[in-house]
Every structure is written in structure tokens, then in C-alpha cells.
MARTOR-204006 format. One record per residue (C-alpha): residue number from 1; x, y negated, z. Coordinates in Angstrom, 2 decimals. Example, Ala and Ser with C-alpha at 12.3 -4.5 7.8 and 13.67 -1.06 7.14 Angstrom:
// MARTOR-204006
REC pos      px      py      pz
REC   1   12.30    4.50    7.80
REC   2   13.67    1.06    7.14
END
This chain:
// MARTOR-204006
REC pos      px      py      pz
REC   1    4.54 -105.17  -24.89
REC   2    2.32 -106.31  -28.20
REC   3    4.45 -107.59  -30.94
REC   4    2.63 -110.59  -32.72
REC   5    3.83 -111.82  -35.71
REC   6    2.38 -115.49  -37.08
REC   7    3.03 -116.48  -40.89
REC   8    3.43 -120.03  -39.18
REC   9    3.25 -121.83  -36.08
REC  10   -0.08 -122.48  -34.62
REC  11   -0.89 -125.93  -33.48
REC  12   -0.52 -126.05  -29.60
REC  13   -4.02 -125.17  -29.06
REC  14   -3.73 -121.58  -30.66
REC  15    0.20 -121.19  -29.16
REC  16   -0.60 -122.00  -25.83
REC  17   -2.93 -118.67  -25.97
REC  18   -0.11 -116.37  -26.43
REC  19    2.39 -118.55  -24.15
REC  20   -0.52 -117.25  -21.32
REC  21    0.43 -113.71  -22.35
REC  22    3.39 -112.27  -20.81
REC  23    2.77 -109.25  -22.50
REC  24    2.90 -110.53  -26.01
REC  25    6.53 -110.31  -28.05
REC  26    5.71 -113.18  -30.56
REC  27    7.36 -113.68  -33.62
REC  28    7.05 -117.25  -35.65
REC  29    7.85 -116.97  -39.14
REC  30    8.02 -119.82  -41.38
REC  31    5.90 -119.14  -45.22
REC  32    7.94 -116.12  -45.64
REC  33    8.33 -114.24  -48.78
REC  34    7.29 -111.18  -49.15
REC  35   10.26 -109.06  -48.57
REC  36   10.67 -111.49  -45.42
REC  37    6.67 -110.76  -44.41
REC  38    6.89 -107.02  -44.86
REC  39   10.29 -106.85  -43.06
REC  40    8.79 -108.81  -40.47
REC  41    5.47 -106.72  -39.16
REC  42    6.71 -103.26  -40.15
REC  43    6.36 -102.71  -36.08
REC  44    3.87 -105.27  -35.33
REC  45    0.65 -104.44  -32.97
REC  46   -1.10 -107.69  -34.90
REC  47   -0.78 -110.96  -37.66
REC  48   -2.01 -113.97  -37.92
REC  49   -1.93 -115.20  -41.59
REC  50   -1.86 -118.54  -43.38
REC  51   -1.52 -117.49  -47.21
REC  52    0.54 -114.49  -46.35
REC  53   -1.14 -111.77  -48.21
REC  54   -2.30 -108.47  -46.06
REC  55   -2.52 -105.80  -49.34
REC  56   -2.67 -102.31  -49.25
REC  57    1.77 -102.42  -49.78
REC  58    1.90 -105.03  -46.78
REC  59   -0.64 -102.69  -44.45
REC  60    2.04  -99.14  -45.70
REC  61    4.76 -101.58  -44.15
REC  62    3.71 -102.14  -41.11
REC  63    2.46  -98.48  -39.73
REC  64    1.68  -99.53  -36.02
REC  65   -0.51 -102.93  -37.02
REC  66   -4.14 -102.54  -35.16
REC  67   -5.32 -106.58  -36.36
REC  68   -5.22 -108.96  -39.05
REC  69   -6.50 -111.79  -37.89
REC  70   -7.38 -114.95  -40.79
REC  71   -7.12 -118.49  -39.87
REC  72  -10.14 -119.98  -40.67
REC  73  -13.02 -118.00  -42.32
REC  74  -12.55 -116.85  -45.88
REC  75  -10.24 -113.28  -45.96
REC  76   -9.58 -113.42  -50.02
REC  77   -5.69 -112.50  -49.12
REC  78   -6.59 -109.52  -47.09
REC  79   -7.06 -106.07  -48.56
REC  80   -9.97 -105.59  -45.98
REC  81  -10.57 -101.98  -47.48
REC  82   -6.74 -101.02  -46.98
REC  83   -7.17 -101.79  -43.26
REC  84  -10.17 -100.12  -42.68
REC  85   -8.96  -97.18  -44.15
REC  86   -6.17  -97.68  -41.77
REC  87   -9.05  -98.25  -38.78
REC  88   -7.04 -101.85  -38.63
REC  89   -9.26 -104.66  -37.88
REC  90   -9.87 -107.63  -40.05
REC  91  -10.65 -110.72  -37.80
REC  92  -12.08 -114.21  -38.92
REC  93  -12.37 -117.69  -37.11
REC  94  -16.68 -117.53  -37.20
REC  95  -17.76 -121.10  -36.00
REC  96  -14.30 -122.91  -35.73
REC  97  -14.90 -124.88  -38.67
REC  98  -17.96 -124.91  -40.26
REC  99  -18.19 -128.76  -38.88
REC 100  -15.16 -129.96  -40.45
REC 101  -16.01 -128.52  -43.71
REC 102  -19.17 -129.66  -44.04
REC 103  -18.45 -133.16  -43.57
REC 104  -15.46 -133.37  -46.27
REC 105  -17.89 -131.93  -48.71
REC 106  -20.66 -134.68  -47.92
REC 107  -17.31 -137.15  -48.42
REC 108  -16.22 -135.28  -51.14
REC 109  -19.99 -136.31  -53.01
REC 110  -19.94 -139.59  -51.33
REC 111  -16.64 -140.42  -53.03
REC 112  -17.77 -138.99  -56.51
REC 113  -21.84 -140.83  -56.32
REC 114  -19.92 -144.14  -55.07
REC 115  -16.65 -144.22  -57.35
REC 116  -14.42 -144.57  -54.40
REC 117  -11.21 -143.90  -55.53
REC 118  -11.10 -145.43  -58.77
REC 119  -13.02 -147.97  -57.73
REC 120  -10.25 -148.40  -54.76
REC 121   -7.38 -148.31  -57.03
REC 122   -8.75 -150.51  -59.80
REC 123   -9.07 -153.37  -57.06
REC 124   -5.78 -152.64  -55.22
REC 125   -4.07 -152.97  -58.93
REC 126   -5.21 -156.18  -59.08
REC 127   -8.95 -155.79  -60.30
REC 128  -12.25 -156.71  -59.28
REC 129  -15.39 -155.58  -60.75
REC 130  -14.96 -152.72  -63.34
REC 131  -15.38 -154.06  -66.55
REC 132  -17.42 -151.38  -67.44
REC 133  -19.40 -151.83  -64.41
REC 134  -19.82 -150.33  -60.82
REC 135  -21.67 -146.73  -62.56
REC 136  -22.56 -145.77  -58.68
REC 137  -25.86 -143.90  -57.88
REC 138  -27.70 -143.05  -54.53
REC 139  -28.35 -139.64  -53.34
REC 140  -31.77 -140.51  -51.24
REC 141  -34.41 -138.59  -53.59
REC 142  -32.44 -136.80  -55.84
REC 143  -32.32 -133.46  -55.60
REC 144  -29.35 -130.95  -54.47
REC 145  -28.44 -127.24  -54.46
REC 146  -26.69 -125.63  -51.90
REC 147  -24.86 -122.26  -52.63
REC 148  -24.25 -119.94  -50.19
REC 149  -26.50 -120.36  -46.59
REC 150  -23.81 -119.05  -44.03
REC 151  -22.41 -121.76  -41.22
REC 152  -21.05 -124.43  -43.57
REC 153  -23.81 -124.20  -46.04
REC 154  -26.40 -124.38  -43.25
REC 155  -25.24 -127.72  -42.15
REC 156  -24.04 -129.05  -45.88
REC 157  -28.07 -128.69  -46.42
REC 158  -29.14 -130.17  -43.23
REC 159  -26.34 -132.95  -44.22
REC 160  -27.87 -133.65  -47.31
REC 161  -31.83 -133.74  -45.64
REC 162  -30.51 -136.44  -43.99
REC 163  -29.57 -138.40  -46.97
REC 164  -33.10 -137.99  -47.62
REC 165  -32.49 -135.45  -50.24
REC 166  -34.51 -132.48  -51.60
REC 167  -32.45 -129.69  -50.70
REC 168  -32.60 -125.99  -52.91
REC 169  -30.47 -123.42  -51.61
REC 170  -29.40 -119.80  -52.76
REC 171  -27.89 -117.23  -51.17
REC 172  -29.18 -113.70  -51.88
REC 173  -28.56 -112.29  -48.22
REC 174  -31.13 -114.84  -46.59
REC 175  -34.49 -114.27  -46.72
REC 176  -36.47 -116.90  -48.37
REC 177  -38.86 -117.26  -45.45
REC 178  -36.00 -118.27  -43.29
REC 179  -34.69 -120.88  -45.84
REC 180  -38.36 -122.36  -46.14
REC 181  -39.12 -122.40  -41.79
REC 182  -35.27 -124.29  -42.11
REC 183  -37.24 -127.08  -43.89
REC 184  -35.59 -126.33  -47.78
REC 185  -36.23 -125.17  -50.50
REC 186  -35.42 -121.27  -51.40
REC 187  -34.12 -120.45  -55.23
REC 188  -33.26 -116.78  -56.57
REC 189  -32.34 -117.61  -59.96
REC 190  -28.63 -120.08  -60.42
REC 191  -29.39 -121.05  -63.92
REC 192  -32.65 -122.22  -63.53
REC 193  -31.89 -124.06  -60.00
REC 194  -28.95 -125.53  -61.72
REC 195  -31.23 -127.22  -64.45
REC 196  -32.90 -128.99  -61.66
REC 197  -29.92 -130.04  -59.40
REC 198  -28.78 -133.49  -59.41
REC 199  -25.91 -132.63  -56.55
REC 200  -24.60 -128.96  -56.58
REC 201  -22.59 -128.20  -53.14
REC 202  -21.02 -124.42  -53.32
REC 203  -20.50 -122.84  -50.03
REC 204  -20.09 -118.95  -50.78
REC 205  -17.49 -116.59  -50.87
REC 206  -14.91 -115.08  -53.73
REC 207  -16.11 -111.88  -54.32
REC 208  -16.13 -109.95  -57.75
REC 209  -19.52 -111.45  -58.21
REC 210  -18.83 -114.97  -56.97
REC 211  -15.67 -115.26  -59.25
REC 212  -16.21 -117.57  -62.10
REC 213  -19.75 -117.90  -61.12
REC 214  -19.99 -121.77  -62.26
REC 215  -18.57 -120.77  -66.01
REC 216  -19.43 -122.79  -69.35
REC 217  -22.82 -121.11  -69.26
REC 218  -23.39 -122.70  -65.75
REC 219  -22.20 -125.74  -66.22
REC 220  -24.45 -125.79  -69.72
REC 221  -27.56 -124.99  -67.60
REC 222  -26.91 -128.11  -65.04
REC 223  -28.35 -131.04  -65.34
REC 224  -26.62 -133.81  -67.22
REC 225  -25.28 -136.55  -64.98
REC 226  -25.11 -133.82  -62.22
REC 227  -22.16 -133.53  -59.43
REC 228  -20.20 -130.51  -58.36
REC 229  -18.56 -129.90  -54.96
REC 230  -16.25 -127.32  -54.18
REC 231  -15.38 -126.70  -50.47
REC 232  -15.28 -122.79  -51.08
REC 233  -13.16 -121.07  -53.05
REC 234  -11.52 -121.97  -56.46
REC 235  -12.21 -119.59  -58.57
REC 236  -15.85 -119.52  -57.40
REC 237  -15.21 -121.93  -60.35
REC 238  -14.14 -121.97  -64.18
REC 239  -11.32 -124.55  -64.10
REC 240  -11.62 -124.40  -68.17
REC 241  -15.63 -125.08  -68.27
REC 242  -15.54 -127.51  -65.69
REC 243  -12.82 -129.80  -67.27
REC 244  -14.51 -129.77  -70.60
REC 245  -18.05 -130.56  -68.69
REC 246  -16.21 -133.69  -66.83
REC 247  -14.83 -134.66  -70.39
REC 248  -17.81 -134.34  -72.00
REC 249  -19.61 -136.87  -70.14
REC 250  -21.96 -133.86  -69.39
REC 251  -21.48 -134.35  -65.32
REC 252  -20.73 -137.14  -63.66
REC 253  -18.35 -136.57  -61.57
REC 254  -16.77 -133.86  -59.19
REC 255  -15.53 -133.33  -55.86
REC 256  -13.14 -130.72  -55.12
REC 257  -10.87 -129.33  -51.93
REC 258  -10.09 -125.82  -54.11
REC 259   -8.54 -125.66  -57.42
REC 260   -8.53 -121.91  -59.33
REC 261   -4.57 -122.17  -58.71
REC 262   -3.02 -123.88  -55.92
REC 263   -1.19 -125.97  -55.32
REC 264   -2.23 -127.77  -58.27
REC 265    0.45 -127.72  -60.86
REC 266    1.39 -131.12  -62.18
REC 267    0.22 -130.04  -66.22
REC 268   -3.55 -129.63  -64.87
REC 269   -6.06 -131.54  -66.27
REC 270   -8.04 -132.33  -63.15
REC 271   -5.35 -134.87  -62.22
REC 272   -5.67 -137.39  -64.39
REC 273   -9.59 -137.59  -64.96
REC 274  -10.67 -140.56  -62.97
REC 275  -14.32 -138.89  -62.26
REC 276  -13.07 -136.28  -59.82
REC 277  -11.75 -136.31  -56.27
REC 278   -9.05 -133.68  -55.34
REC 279   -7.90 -133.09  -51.92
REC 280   -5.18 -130.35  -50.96
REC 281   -7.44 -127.57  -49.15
REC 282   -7.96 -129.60  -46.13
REC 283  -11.81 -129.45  -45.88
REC 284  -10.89 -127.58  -42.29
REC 285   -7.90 -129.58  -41.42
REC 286   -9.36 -132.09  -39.00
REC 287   -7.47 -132.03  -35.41
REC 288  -10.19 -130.83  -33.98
REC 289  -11.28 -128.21  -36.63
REC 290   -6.81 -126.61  -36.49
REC 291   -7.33 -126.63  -32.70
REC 292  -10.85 -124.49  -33.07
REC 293   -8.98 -122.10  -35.74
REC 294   -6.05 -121.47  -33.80
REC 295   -7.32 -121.14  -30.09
REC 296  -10.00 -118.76  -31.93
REC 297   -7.39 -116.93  -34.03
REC 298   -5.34 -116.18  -31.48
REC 299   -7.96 -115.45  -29.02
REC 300   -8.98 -112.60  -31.75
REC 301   -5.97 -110.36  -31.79
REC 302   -5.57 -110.29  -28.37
REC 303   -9.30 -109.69  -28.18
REC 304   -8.15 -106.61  -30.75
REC 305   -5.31 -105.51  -28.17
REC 306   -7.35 -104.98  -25.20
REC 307   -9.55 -102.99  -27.12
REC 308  -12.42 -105.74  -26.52
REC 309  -13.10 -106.69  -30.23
REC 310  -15.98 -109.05  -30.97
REC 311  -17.92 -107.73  -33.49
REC 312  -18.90 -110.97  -34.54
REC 313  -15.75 -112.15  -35.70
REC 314  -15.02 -108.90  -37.72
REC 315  -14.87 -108.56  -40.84
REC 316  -15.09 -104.84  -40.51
REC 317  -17.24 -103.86  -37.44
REC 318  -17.69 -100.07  -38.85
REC 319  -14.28  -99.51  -37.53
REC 320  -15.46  -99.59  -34.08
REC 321  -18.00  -97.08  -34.42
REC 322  -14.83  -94.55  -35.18
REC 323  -14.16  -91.78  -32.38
END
């Protein structure tokens, strides 16, 4: 018998891949603490974590774990060098939302170019036209910059070509050639793309050198008037610089599913500027996009357990080249 231990419950999708596993001991917390996490995998074969961290103390607890397996894509809460060390591999949900993302963050921009939740709530309070007027713009031939080229940023810039924008991107692990025969434009330098960018859509992961990446220096170098989405990470961005751009008048707007701390705490200053959009980390939350995650999720550790890994959805594929 495996022993599987979830932070959570799966939607039916991802449970209903263990349920066809006789073999599988599974184990359903609910948002444990820590104590309660460690407690709980310290003789677990895999995980399957929501927020629940995986750091170098969780992987000493739990001496027989072979998988850690992420829902969804980003693996910021796993200690991915503690479990290779520990030849444990780090598993991630490649392709089960990139769709779902990408099409909050074009509503995420929509929302911020066409006012439309202040505008909403100024009319369902009783208003009409803004007395300071509508203050809406189009996106057709202005131009955007997409940060980070992997799945979702691949369709966030196809997204905006459609729109009839002219689409930059950046990533420094894509050649430019392959950006340019994709039909965009290829940037190496942030500060300078920034300058040019009416629209800047980020799409790349927290790493030491993503954190903080859009600081006040950033933000200083983009163009005034611009708009910033944030589907990746928060503290890909300065919470600090980008209030005091928003206040400033110096971008227009902003639309964000990340915050720097979350949940958002009730003193932030995010909530009560009426030129940004906030929602609660959902970007992948679509029924569709949870199904995807969790049949995939689950399909991964098992994948793990009958030592039939897919590379592809490793984090850590050296492991597998171990004797």
C-alpha cells in the first residue's frame, strides 16, 4: 500500500483518480498547521499540496516521501533542493491551466482599460455617467509587454495579437528567433521595454531574480498612463512602488490576481484605490481549469509510485538519472 496524503480535498475529477487505486491509503487533511502537516506525512509514499509548505524541516519529517506533487504550476512553497537531495521528486500540473490563466489576465486588463468595476458600482449606487467622465481607452494599437514566454505567457501574447496589439515579450530562456517566427516582438533589456509598453502582462516565476523585479525603478521606467497585470506571483512585484505609482497618477490602472502577502490584509492600500482590480488568486480556478489540476496532480504521484515519472512534469528530472 502507498500512503497519500492531500493538504485538501481534490475536486472529484482529481479524487476519483485515487478512488481507482486500491492500492493507495489516502489521507484528506483539511489546511493543516504545521505541526498537523508534519505529523501527518512523516510515513507518507507522496503529497499533494495547496499552500502547505514542503521545506527542508517538512521533507526530515517525513523520511519515506518519494513525491511532492504542486497543484497547479508555480512550486514557490517547495524546497525543491531539499527533495532532490533527498532523490524525492517535485511534480507540477504542466498544461492544466495555462488557458484559464490567460484569459483572467486579458479580463483582468479589460476591466482596468474599460473602468469596469467602478464604473459598475458608481451606476448600481445610483449613478450614471461619471462626472468626471468615462476615462476608458482601447487596446487595438497600443503596444504591450509580455514577461515571461512559458505556456501562459505564450497565449497572454497571442491574446493580446488578437486585440490587434503590438506585442514585446521577454524571457531570457527563449531564443529571440523563436519569439520573432511566433509573430512578436523579442526584448532583452526590462527597463527599456518598459518605457515603451502601454500594457505590461507578467507571466514569470518567483525566483531570487524575479523577486521585486517591478520595484520603484521599474515602475519609474514605464510609460506614464501604462497598465500592470499580475497573474504570476506577488512578489514578482513591489507592493510599496506600485501603490505610490497608482497614486501618483503615473499608471493608469492595475490588474491583479497576486498580492506580495495573501490573503490581503484589510490595512492594504490596494483595497481602496478605485484604479485597480483585485481578485483572490483565482486566475486558475475555472471548473474546468480545478478539474485539469487535480486529475493531472493526482495522475503525477501515482505516475511517481510506479516508478513511471514524466519528465515533463518534473520539476527535478536529474533525479531520474540517479542509479
Amino acid at each position: 500500500m502507498f500512503k497519500v496524503v492531500l493538504g485538501r480535498k481534490l475536486p472529484e475529477a482529481g479524487m476519483a483518480v485515487f478512488a481507482a487505486r486500491p492500492d493507495v491509503d489516502l489521507v484528506v487533511l483539511d489546511n493543516p498547521d504545521v505541526a498537523a502537516w508534519h505529523a501527518a506525512i512523516r510515513d507518507a509514499d507522496g503529497t499533494l499540496c495547496w499552500l502547505e509548505r514542503m521545506d527542508r524541516a517538512a521533507v526530515a519529517a517525513a523520511p519515506r516521501l518519494r513525491v511532492v506533487s504542486r497543484i497547479g504550476v508555480g512550486y514557490d512553497t517547495v524546497e525543491v533542493p531539499a527533495c532532490t537531495e533527498r532523490g524525492i521528486a517535485v511534480m507540477v500540473a504542466n498544461g492544466s491551466n495555462d488557458l484559464s490563466v490567460a484569459e483572467h489576465a486579458l479580463m483582468l486588463l479589460l476591466a482596468v482599460a474599460r473602468r469596469a468595476v467602478d464604473i459598475d458600482q458608481h451606476v448600481k449606487g445610483g449613478g450614471w455617467w461619471p462626472p468626471g467622465g468615462l476615462r476608458m481607452v482601447d487596446l487595438a494599437g497600443r503596444r504591450a509587454l509580455v514577461v515571461g514566454y512559458g505556456r501562459i505567457g505564450t497565449r497572454v501574447a497571442r491574446y493580446l495579437k488578437a486585440f490587434h496589439m503590438d506585442v514585446a515579450v521577454l524571457d531570457p530562456f527563449y531564443s529571440p528567433h523563436r519569439i520573432v517566427a511566433d509573430g512578436f516582438r523579442a526584448v532583452r533589456d526590462l527597463h527599456t521595454a518598459l518605457a515603451e509598453a502601454d500594457v505590461v502582462s507578467l507571466h514569470c516565476p518567483l525566483s531570487p531574480a524575479t523577486h521585486h523585479l517591478m520595484n520603484q525603478a521599474a515602475f519609474a521606467a514605464m510609460k506614464p498612463g501604462g497598465i500592470l497585470v499580475n497573474t504570476a506571483r506577488g512578489p514578482v512585484v513591489s507592493q510599496a512602488a506600485l501603490v505610490e505609482a497608482l497614486r501618483s497618477g503615473h499608471l493608469m490602472g492595475a490588474g491583479l490576481d497576486v498580492l506580495e502577502v495573501e490573503p490581503a490584509e484589510p490595512g492594504n492600500p490596494l483595497l481602496s484605490l478605485p484604479n485597480v482590480v483585485i481578485s483572490p488568486h483565482s486566475a486558475a480556478s475555472t471548473v474546468e481549469g480545478m478539474d485539469r489540476m487535480a486529475r493531472i496532480s493526482a495522475q503525477n504521484i501515482l505516475d511517481v509510485l510506479d516508478g513511471r515519472a514524466d519528465p515533463s512534469m518534473m520539476v527535478n528530472p536529474e533525479i531520474l538519472q540517479r542509479g
